[in-house]
C-alpha positions as a Markdown table, in Angstrom:
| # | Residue | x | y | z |
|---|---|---|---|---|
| 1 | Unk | 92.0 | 206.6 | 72.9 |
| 2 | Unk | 90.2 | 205.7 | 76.5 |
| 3 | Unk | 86.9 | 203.9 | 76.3 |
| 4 | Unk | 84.7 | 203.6 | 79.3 |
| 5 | Unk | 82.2 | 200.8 | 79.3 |
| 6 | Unk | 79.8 | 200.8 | 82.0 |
| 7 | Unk | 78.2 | 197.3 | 83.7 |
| 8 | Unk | 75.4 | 196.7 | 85.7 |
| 9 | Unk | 74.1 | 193.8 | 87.5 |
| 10 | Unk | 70.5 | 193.6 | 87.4 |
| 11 | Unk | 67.8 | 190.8 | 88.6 |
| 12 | Unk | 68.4 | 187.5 | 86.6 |
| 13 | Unk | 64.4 | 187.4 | 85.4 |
| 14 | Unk | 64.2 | 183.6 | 84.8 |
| 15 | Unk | 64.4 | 183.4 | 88.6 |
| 16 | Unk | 61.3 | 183.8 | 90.6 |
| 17 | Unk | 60.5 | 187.4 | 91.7 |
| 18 | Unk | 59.2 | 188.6 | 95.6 |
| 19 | Unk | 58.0 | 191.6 | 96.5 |
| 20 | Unk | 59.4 | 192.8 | 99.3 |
| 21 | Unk | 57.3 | 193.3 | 102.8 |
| 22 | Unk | 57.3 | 196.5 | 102.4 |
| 23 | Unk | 55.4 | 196.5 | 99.0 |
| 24 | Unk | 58.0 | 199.2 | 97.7 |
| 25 | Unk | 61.1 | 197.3 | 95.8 |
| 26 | Unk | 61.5 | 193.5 | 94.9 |
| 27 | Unk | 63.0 | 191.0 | 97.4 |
| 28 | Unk | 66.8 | 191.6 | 96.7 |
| 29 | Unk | 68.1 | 190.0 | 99.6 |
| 30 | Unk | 67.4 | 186.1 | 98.1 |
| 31 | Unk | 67.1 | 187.0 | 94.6 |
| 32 | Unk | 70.2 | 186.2 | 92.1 |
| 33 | Unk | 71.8 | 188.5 | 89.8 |
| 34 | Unk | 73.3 | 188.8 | 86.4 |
| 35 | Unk | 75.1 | 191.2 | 84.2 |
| 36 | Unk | 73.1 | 193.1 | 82.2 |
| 37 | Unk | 72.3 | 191.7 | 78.7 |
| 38 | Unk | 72.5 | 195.2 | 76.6 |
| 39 | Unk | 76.1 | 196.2 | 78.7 |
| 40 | Unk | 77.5 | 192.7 | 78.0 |
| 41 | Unk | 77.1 | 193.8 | 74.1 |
| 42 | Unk | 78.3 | 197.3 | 74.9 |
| 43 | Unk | 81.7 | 195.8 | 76.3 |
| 44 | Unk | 82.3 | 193.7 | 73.3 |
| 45 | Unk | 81.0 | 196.3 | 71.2 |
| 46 | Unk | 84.0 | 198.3 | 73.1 |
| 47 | Unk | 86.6 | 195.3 | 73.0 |
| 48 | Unk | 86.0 | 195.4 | 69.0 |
| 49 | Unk | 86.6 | 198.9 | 68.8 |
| 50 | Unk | 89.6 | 198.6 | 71.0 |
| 51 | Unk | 91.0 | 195.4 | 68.6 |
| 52 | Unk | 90.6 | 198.0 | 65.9 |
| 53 | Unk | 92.1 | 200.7 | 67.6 |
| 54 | Unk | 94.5 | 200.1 | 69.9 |
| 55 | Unk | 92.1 | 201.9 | 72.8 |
| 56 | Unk | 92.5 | 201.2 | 75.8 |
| 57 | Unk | 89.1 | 200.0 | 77.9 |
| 58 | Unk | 88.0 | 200.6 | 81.1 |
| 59 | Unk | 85.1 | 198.6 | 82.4 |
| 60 | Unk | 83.5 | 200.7 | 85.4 |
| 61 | Unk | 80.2 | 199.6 | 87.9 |
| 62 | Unk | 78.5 | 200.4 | 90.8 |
| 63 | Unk | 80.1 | 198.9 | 93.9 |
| 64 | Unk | 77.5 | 196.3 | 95.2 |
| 65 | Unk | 77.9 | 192.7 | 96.2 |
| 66 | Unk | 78.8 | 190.8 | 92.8 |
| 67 | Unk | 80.2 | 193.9 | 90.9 |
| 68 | Unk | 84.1 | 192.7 | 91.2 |
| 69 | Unk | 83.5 | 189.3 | 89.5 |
| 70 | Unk | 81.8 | 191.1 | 86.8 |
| 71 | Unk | 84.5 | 193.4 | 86.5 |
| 72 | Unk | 86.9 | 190.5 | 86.6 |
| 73 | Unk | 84.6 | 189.0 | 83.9 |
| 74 | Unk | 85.1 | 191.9 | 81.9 |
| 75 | Unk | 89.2 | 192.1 | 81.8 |
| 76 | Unk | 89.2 | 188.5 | 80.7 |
| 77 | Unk | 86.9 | 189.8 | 77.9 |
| 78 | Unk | 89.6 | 191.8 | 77.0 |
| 79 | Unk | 89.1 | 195.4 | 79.4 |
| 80 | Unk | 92.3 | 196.8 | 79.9 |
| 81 | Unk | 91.2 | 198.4 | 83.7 |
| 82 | Unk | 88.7 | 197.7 | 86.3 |
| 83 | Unk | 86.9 | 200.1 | 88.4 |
| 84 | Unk | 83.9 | 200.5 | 90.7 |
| 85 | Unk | 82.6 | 203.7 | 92.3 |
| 86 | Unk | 81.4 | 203.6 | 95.8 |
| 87 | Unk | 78.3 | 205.8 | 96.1 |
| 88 | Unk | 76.8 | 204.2 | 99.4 |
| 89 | Unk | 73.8 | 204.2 | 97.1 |
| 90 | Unk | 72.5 | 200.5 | 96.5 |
| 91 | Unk | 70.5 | 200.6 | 93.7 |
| 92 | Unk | 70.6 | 204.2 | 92.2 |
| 93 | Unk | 68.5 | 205.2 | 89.7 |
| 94 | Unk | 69.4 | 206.1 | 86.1 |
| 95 | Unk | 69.1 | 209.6 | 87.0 |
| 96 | Unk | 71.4 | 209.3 | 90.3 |
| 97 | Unk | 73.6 | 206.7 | 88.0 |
| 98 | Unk | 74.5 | 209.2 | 85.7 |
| 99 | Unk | 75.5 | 211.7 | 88.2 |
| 100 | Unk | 77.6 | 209.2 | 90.0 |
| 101 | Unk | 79.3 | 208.1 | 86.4 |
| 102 | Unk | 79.4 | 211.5 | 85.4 |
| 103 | Unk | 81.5 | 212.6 | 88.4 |
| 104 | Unk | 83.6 | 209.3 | 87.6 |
| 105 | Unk | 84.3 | 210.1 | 84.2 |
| 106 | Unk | 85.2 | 213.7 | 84.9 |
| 107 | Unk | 88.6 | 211.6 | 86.3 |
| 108 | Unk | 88.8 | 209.1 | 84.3 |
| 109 | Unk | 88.6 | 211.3 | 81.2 |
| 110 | Unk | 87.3 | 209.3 | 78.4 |
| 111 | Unk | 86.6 | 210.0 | 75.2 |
| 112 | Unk | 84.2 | 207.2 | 74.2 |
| 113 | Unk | 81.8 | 205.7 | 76.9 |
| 114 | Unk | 79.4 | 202.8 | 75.7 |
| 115 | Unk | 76.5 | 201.1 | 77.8 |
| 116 | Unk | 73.7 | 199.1 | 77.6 |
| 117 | Unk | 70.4 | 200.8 | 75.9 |
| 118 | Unk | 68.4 | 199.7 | 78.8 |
| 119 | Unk | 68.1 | 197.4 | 82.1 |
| 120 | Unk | 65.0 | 195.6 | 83.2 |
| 121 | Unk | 65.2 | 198.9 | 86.0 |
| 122 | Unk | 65.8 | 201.4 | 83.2 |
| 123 | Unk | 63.4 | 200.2 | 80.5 |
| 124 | Unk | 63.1 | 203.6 | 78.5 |
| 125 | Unk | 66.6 | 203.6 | 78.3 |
| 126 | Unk | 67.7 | 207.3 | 80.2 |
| 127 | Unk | 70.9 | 206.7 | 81.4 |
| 128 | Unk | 72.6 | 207.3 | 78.5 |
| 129 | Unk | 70.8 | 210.5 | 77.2 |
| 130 | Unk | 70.9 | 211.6 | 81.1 |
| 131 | Unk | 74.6 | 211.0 | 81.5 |
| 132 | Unk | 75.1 | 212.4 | 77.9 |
| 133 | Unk | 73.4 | 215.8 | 79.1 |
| 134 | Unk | 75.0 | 216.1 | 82.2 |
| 135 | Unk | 78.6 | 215.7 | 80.6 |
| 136 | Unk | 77.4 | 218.1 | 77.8 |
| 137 | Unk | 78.5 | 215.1 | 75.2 |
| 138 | Unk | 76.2 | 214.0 | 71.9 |
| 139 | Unk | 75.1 | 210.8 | 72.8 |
| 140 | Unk | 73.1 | 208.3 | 70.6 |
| 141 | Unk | 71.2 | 204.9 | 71.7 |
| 142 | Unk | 70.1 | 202.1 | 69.9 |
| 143 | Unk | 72.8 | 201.7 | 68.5 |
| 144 | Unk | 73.9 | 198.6 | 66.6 |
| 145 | Unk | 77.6 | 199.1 | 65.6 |
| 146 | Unk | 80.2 | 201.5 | 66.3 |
| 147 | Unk | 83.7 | 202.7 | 64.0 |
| 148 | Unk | 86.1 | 205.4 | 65.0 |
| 149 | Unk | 87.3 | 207.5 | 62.3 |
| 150 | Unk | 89.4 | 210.1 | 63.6 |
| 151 | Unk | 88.0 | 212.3 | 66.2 |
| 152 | Unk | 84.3 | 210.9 | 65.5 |
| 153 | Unk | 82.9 | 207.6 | 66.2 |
| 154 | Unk | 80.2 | 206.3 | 63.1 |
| 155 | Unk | 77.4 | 204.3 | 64.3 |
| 156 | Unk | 74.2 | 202.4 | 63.1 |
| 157 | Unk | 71.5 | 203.5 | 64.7 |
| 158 | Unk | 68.7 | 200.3 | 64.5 |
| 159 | Unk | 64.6 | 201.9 | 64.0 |
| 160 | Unk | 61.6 | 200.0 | 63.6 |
| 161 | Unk | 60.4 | 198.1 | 60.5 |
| 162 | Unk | 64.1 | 196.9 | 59.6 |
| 163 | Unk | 65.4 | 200.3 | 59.2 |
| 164 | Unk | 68.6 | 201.9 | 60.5 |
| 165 | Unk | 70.7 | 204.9 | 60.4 |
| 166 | Unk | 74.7 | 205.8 | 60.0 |
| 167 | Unk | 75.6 | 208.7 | 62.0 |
| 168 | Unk | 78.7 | 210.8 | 63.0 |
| 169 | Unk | 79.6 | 211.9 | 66.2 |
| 170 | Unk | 81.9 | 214.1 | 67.4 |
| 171 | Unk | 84.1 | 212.4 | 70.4 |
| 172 | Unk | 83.7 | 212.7 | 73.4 |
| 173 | Unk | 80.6 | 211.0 | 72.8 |
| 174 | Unk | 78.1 | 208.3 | 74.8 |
| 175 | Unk | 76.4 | 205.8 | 73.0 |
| 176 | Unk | 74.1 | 203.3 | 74.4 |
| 177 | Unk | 74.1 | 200.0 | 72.3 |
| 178 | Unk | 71.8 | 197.1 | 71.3 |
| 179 | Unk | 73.3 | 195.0 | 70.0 |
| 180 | Unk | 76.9 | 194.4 | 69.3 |
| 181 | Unk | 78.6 | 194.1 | 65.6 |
| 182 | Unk | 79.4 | 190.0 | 66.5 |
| 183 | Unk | 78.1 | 188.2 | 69.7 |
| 184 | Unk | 79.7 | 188.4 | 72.9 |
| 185 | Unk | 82.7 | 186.6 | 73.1 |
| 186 | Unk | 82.9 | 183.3 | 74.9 |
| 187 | Unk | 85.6 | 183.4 | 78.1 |
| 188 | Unk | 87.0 | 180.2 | 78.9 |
| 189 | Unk | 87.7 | 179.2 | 82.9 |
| 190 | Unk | 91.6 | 179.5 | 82.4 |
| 191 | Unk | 91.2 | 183.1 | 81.3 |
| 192 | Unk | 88.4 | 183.8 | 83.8 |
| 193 | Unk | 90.8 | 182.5 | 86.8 |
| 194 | Unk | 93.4 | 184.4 | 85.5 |
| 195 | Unk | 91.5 | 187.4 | 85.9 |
| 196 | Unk | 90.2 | 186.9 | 89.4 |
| 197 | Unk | 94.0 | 186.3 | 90.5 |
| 198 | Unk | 95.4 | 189.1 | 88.6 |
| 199 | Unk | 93.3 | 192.0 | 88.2 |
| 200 | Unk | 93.0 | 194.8 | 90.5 |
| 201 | Unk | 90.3 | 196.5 | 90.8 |
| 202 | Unk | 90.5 | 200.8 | 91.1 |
| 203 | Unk | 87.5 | 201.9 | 93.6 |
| 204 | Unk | 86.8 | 205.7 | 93.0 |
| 205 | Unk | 84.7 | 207.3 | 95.7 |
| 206 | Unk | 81.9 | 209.6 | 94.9 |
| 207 | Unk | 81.4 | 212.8 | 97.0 |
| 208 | Unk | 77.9 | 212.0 | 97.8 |
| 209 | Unk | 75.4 | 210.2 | 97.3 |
| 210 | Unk | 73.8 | 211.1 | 94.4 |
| 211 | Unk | 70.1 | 210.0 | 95.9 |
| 212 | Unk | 67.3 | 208.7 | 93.8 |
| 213 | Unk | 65.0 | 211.6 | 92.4 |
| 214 | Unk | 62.1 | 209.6 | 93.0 |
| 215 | Unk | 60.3 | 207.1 | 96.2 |
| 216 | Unk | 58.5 | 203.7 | 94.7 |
| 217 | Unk | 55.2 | 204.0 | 96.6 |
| 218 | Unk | 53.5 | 201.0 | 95.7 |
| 219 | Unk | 54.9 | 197.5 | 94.1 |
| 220 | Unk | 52.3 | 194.7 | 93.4 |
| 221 | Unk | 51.8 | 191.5 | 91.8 |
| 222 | Unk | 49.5 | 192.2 | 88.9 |
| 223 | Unk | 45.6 | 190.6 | 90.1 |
| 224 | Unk | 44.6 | 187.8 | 88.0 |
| 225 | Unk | 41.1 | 188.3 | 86.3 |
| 226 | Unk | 38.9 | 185.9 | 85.9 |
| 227 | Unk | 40.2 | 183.8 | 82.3 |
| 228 | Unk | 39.3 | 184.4 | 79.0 |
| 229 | Unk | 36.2 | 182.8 | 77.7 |
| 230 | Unk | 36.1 | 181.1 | 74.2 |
| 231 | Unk | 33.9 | 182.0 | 71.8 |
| 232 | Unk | 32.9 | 178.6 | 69.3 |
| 233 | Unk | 30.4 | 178.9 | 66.6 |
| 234 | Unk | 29.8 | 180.4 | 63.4 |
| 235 | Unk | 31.0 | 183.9 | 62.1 |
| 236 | Unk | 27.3 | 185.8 | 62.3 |
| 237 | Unk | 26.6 | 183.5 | 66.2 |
| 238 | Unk | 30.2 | 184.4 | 67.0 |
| 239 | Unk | 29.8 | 188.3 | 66.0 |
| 240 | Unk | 26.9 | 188.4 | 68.4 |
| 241 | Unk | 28.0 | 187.3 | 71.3 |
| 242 | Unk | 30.8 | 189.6 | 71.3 |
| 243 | Unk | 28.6 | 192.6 | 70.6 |
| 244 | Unk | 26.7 | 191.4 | 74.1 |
| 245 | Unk | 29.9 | 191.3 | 75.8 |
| 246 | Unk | 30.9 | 194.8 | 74.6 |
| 247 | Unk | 27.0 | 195.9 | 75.9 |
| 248 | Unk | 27.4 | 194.3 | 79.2 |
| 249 | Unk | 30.4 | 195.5 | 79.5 |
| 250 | Unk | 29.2 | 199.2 | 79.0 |
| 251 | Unk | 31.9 | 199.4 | 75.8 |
| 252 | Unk | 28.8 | 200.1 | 73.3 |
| 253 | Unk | 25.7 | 200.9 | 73.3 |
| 254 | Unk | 22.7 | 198.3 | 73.2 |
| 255 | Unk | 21.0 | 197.1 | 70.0 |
């Protein structure tokens, strides 16, 4: 059994965020980066299936500045193979993404591919029911654990209000997780170093460039307004004022 688990580097959000001259992107030049939070439990999601299996794992990410030593991260997590894909493409959209991976995976030939349910670039979470489409696969997200049972993969499926699902799905399948079955594992230095001297990293080239589907025209700080004004006094005082505000405001009408 072949897993593909795919990592994405995305802006680390606890650093301070530009906006670029151009008012169309953030300020990537200066700002850091991080693997993804939701694809680091997607490889350990895969890592446990593979401990359960006997799979073997591929970790596979876009080629941009920082993608090897997350790759290199990723076998001393317990990946088997490391690849990236060189798209020309810096930061592809999940649309574009899943036209690069899908072009990937038609060589690499998996039968299981796991990623994150969503990046801070990919908040409603459509690279995995893109990708899914465009490889013709049933594909599930929010998905919360994962079991192979012969050709089928079994997965809980988290909803709101506590709730969750156990579903079946016929391999190949694409599933984009949320949270692993056991945290991400720790990787100590010695492993880490062993990785970076030992691993060598597969780069697949795309035919083209997939191309975003879509031009940012504007990006802006959100404008401050002007503070939010406490309102003190008793319930009935208290219930009035508000009502002017609403009237002033031209949110009701007057008494």
């Amino acid at each position: 059994m072949h897993i593909v688990t795919v990592v994405r580097l995305v802006p680390d959000l606890l650093e301070e965020i530009q906006v670029n001259e151009q008012g169309t992107d953030i300020d990537r030049e200066w700002i850091g980066v991080k693997l993804c939070e939701f694809d680091d439990h997607a490889l350990e999601e895969s890592v446990l299936i593979k401990e359960a299996t006997g799979a073997t794992v591929t970790a596979v990410g876009i080629a941009v500045e920082g993608m090897d030593r997350v790759l290199q991260s990723a076998v001393a997590r317990g990946a088997d193979r490391a690849v990236k894909i060189d798209c020309g493409e810096a930061n592809p959209d999940s649309r574009a993404l899943a036209k690069l991976l899908c072009e990937a995976l038609a060589q690499l030939k998996p039968d299981l591919i796991l990623a994150g349910v969503q990046t801070p670039e990919d908040l409603f979470g459509q690279l995995v029911p893109f990708l899914g489409a465009l490889m013709g696969r049933p594909h599930a997200s929010g998905v919360t654990g994962a079991q192979v049972e012969g050709n089928a993969v079994v997965i809980q499926q988290e909803y709101g209000a506590g709730r969750a699902a156990r579903l079946k799905l016929a391999l190949p399948a694409v599933l984009g997780v949320q949270s692993a079955s056991q945290p991400p594992r720790y990787v100590s230095g010695t492993k880490l170093r062993q990785a970076i001297q030992g691993t060598k990293i597969e780069t697949l080239s795309a035919a083209a460039s997939a191309g975003n589907n879509g031009a940012v025209k504007e990006m802006r700080r959100p404008s401050r307004g002007q503070g939010a004004e406490m309102i003190d006094g008793e319930a009935e005082a208290v219930a009035g004022k508000i009502f002017d505000a609403l009237v002033a405001r031209g949110l009701v009408g007057g008494k």
